[in-house]
C-alpha positions in Angstrom: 0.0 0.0 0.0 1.5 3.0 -1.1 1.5 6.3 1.6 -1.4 8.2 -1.0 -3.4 5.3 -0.5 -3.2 4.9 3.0 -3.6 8.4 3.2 -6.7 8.3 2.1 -8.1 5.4 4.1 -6.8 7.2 6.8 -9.0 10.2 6.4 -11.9 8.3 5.5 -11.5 6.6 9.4 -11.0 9.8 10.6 -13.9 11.3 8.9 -16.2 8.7 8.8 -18.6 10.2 11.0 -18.7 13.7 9.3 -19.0 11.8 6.1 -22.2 9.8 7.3 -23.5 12.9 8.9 -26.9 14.0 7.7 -26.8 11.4 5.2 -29.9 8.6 5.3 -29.0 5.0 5.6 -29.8 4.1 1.8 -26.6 6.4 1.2 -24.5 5.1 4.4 -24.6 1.2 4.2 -22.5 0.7 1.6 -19.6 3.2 2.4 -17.4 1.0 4.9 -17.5 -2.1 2.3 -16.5 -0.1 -0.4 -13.6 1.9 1.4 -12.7 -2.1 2.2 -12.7 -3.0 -1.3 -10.6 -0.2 -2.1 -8.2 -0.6 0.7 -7.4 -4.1 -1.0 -7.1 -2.9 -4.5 -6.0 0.0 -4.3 -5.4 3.0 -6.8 -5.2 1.7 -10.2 -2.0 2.1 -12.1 0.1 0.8 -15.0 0.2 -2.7 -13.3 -3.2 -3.8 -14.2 -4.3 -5.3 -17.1 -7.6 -2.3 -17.7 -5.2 0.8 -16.8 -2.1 -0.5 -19.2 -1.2 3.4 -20.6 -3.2 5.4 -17.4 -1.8 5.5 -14.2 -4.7 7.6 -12.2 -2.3 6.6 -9.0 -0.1 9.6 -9.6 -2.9 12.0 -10.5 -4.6 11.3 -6.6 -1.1 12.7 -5.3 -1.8 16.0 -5.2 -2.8 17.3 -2.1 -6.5 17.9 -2.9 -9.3 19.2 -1.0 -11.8 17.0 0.1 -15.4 18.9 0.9 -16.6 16.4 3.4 -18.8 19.1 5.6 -20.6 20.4 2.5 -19.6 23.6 2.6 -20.5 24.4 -1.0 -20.2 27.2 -3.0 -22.4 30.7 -2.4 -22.3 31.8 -5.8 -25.6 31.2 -7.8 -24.6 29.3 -11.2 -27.4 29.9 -13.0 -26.3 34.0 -13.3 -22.9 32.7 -14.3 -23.2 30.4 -16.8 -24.7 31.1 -20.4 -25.7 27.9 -22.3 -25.6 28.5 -25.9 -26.9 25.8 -27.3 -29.5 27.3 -29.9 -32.8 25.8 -29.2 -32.2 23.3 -26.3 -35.0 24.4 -24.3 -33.6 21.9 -21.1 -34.4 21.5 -17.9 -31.1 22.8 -16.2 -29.2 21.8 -13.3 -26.5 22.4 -11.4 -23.4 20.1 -9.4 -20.8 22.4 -7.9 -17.9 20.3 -7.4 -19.7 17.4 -5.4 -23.1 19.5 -4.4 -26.1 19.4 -6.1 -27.4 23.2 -6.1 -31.4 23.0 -5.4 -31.7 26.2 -3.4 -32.2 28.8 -6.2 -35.2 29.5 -7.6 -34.7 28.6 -10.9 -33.5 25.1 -9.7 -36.7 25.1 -7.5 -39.0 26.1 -10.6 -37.7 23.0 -12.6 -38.2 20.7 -10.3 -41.7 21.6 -9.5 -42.4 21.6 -13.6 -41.1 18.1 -13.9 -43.1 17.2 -10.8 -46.5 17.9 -12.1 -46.2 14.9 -14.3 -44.9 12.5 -11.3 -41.1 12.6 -12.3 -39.1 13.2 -9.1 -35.7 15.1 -9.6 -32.9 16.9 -7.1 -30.4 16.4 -5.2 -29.6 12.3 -4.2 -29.0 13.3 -0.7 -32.7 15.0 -0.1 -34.4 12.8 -2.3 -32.6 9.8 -0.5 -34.5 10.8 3.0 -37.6 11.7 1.3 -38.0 8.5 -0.9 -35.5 6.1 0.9 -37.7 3.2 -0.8 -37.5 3.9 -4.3 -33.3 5.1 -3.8 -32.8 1.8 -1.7 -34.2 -0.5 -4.8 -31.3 1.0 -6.7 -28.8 2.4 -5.3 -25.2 0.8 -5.6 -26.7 -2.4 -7.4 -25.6 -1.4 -11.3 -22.4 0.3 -10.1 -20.1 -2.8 -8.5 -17.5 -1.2 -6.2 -15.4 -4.9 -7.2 -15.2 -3.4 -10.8 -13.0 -0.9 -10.5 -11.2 0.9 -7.0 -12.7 4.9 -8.0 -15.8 3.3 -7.7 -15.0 2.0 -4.4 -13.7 5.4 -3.6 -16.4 7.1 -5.1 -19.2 4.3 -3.1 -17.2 5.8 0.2 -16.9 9.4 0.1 -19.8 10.7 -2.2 -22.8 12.1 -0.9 -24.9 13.9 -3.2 -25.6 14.3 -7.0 -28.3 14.0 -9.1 -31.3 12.1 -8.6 -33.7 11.6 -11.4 -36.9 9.0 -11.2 -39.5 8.6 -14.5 -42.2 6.8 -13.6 -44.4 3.7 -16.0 -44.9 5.5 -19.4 -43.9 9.5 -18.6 -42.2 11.1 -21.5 -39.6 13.7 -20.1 -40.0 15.9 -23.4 -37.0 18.4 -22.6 -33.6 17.2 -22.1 -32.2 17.3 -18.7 -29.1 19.5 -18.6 -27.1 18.6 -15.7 -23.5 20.7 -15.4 -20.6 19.7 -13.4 -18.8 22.8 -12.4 -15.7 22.3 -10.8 -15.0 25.7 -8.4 -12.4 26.5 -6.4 -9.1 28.6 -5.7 -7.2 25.3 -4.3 -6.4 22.6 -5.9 -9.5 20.2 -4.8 -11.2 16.8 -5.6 -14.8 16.1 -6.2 -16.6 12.9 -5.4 -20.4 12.7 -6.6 -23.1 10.1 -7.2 -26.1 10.4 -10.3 -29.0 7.9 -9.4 -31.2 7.9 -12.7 -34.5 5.4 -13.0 -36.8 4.8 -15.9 -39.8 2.5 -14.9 -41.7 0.8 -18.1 -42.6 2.3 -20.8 -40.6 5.8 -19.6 -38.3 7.9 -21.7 -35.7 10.5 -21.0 -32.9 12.3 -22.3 -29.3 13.7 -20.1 -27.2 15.8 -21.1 -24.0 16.5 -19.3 -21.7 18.7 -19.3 -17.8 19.4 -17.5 -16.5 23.0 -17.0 -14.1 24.3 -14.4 -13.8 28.0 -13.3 -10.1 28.0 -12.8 -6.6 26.4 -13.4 -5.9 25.1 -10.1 -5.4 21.6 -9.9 -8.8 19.1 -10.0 -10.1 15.7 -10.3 -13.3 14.7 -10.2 -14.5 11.1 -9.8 -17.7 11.1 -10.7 -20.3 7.7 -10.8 -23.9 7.1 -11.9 -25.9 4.6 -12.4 -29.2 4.3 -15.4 -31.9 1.7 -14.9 -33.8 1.5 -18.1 -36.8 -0.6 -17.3 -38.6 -2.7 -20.0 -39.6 -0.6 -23.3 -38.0 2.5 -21.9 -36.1 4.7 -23.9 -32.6 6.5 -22.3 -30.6 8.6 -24.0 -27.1 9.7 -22.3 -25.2 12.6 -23.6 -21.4 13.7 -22.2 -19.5 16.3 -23.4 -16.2 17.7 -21.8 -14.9 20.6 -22.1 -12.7 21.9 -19.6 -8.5 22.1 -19.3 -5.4 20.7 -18.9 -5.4 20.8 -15.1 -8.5 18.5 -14.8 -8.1 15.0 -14.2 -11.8 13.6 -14.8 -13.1 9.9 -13.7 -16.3 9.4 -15.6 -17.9 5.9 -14.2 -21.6 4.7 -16.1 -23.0 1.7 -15.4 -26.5 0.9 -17.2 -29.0 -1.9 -16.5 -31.2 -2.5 -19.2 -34.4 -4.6 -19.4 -36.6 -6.2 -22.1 -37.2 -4.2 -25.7 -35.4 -1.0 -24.2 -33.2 1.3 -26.0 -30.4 3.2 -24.8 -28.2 5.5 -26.9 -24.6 6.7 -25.2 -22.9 8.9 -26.6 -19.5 10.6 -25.2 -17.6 13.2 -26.2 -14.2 14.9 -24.9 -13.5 18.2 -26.7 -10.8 19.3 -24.3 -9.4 17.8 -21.2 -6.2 17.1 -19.0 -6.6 13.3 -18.1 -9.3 11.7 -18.7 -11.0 7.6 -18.1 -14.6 6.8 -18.8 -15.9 3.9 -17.9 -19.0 2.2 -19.7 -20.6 -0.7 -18.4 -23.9 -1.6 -19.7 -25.7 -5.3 -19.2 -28.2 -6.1 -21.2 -30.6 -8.2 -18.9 -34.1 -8.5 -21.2 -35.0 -9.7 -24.9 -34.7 -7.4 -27.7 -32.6 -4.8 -25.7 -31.4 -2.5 -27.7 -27.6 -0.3 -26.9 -26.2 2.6 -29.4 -22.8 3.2 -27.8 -20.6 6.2 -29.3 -17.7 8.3 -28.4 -15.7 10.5 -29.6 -11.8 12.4 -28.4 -9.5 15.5 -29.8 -6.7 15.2 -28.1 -3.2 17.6 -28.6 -0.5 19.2 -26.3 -0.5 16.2 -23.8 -4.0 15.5 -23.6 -4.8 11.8 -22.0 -8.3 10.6 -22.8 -8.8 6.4 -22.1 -12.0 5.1 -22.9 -12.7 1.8 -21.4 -16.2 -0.2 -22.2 -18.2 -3.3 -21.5 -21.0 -4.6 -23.1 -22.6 -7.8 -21.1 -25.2 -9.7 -24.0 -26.8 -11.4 -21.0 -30.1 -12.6 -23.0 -30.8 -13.6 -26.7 -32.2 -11.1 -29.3 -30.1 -8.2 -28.3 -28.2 -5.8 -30.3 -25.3 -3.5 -29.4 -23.5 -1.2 -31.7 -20.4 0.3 -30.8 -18.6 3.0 -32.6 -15.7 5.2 -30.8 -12.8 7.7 -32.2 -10.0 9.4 -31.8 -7.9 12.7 -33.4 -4.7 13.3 -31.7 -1.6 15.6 -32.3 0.9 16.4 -30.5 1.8 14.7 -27.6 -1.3 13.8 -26.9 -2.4 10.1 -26.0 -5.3 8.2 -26.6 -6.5 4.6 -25.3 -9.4 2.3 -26.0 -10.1 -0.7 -24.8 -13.9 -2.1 -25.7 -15.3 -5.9 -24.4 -18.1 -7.5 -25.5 -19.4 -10.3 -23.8 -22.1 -12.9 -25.3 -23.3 -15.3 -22.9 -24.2 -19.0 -23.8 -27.7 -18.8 -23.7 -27.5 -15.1 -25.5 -28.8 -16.4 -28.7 -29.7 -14.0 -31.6 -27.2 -11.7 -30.4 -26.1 -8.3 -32.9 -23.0 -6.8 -31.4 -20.9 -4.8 -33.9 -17.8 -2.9 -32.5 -15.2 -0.8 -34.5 -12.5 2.1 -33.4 -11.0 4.2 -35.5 -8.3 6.7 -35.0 -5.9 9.4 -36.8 -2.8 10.0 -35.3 -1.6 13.5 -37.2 2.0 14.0 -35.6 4.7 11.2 -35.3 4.4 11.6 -31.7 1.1 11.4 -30.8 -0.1 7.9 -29.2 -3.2 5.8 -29.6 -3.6 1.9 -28.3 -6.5 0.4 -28.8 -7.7 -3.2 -27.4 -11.6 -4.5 -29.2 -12.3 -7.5 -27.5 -14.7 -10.4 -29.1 -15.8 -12.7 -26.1 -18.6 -14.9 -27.3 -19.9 -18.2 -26.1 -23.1 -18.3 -27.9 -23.5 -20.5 -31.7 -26.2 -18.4 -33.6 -25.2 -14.8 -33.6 -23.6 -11.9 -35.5 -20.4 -10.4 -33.9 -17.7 -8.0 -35.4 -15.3 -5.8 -34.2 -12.4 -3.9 -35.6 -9.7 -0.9 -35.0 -7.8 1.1 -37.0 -5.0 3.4 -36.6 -4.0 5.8 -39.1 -3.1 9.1 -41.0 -5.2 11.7 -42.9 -5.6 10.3 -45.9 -3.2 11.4 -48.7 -5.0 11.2 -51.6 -8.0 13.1 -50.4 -5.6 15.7 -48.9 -4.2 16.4 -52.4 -7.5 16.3 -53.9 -9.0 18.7 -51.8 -5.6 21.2 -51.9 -5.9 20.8 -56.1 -9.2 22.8 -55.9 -7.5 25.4 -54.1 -8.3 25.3 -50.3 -5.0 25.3 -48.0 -3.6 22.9 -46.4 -4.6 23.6 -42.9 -8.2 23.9 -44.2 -8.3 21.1 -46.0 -6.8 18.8 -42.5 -9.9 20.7 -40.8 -12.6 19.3 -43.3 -10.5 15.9 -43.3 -10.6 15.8 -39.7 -14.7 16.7 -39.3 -15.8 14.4 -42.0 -14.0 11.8 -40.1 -16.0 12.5 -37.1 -19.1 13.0 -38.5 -20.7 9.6 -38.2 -20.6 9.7 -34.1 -21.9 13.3 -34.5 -24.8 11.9 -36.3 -26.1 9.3 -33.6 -26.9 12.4 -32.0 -30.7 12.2 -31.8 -31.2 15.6 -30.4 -31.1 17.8 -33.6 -29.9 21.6 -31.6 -27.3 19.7 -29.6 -26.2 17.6 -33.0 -25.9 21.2 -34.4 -23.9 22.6 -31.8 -21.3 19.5 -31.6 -20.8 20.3 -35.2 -19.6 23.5 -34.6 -17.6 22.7 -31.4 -15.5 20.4 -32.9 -15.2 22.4 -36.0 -14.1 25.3 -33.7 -11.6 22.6 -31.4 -10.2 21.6 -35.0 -9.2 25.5 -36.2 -8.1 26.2 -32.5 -10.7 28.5 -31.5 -12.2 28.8 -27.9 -15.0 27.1 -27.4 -16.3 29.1 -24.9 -20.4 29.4 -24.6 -20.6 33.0 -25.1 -21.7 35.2 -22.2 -20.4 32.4 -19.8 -18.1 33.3 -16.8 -17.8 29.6 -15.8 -16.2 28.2 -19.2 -12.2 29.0 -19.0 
């Protein structure tokens, strides 16, 4: 055990009963076995077999704060930040650094408009004590602390988030916009918990967005966990955009049940370090998963996308499509499994990764995995790694647009196809002209924002 590690178990002891403080049971009964699991795995690094080319050990040795009395943060986010997303009409939230902001008014007003139609949404911690029956059913059953040590950490220390219950048949029409702000003047870690249920015949969309405020040092390790109930309809949106002094631990595990449909799509447009995790089982006939991501990377920009697919009954399908545009220095990883059980009959998995590497020392490793024990099915998977390709390059140059510009419209026509599974047509719009922007090297900075820096 190395003295980070132990450092942290230590103040977890020493803390445990201002970390369980004003928290409800549904919230506290897991925390001691899951600072157990992680005080025998400990931080992952190089050494293990899913963190190969990202040691996260090193990034948890700064000396960050922890906010385990819930201080919070005074300031009001919805006068400092400026969505410009043209048309997105959302129902907005707010996490500021591990808190869920439910005291302002306009946080207030959207939480009474969604409640008129049943769905119940705030902050985990409230809505814990208020509907411990509902939060019990679910809580910590998708997201297995064994599966990975930040989880563990996460399952220990967090205590709020967002909570978000649809019940049978309610269509949320507007998105849900839920921002992660990171806020501080020291350098500081953040540690919160989403809780999202569909119950039959529901639908919903998230979208969710990363910003920080300033260029100290932070990490985040943030954890939620979907259950998509049968014929319900989830769609997950992630897009971060923050800087080179974030380290960002992304952790989504989704359950999904008979003749659902769940669309994920991920995208990092500018980060320091960052590892997603993806987990999704599908537990129920004729489940259906649309799984996408999407990095530009440069300077030294880490981004390591790690997923699981689990084909746990027949008649499923699963399509997987992530990639990557580095330069630089920066580095890119991918490693995707897809599991078909023996009785998964039927099964449709399809998996591909492809990447452009446009300096010599820019990095990508990639790792599809194929593990199938089922007879009758249809299973693919593929990677690529690569340069822009010549022949168009010169083709486009021979009808007189420069070099750089013709790299640019290279480079977004290679990303187009995970900017098309986006099913929300103002946020598909917007994407577009992010990444166009993050390609020419422009800020992407939502206009009359003071959060985004």
């Amino acid at each position: 055990m190395s003295n980070i590690e132990k450092s942290y178990i230590d103040i977890y002891r020493d803390c445990s009963s201002a970390i369980k403080k004003d928290c409800p049971d549904v919230l506290n009964a897991c925390r001691d076995e899951a600072m157990c699991v992680f005080e025998r795995m400990g931080l992952p690094s190089c050494g293990l077999e899913n963190y190969r080319h990202t040691d996260l050990s090193k990034r948890f040795e700064t000396d960050f704060g922890l906010d385990i009395n819930r201080l919070g943060v005074k300031a009001n986010p919805y006068t400092s930040f400026r969505c410009d997303v043209p048309g997105i009409n959302s129902h907005l939230f707010f996490v500021v650094n591990d808190i869920f902001c439910e005291e302002t008014d306009e946080a207030k007003a959207e939480i009474e408009a969604l409640r008129e139609s049943g769905v119940i949404v705030g902050s985990l911690l409230k809505c814990a004590a208020e509907y411990p029956e509902i939060v019990g059913k679910y809580y910590g059953k998708a997201a297995d602390v064994e599966s990975d040590s930040t989880v563990a950490f996460n399952t220990a220390f967090a205590k709020d988030g967002l909570f978000l219950y649809v019940p049978e048949n309610v269509a949320v029409e507007k998105p849900i916009q839920l921002v992660n702000v990171m806020s501080a003047s020291l350098d500081l870690m953040a540690n919160s918990r989403n809780l999202i249920i569909l119950e039959k015949g529901a639908s919903a969309k998230l979208l969710v967005c990363g910003h920080t405020n300033s260029k100290v040092k932070f990490l985040a390790n943030r954890v939620t966990e979907v259950f998509v109930d049968e014929g319900a309809v989830y769609e997950h949106y992630k897009l971060e955009n923050t800087n080179d002094s974030m380290t960002n631990i992304g952790s989504l595990f989704i359950e999904q049940q008979a003749a659902s449909n769940v669309l994920v799509n991920d995208i990092t447009l500018h980060n320091g370090l960052t590892r997603n995790n993806v987990r999704i089982n599908l537990n129920g006939e004729h489940a259906e998963t649309v799984l996408c991501g999407m990095a530009i990377g440069d300077k030294k920009e880490h981004i390591d996308n790690f997923t699981y697919i689990n084909h746990a009954k027949s008649n499923c399908n699963s399509r997987e499509l992530y990639k990557y545009v580095l330069n630089d220095e920066a580095t890119g990883v991918f490693a995707g499994r897809i599991l078909v059980d023996k009785d998964s009959q039927k099964t449709v998995a399809l998996q591909n990764n492809k990447n452009i590497c446009g300096s010599a020392t820019a990095k990508m490793y990639t790792k599809p995995q194929l593990e199938i024990y089922a007879d009758d099915v249809k299973c693919s998977h593929g990677a690529t790694v690569g340069q822009i390709d010549e022949t168009a390059l010169f083709y486009l140059r021979a009808r007189g647009i420069s070099e750089k510009e013709a790299k640019m419209l290279l480079m977004l026509a290679f990303t187009d196809d995970v900017i098309e599974n986006i099913r929300l047509e103002a946020l598909k719009t917007k994407i577009r002209h992010l990444v166009e922007s993050r390609f020419r090297g422009e800020s992407s900075k939502c206009n009359g924002c003071d959060i985004c820096k």
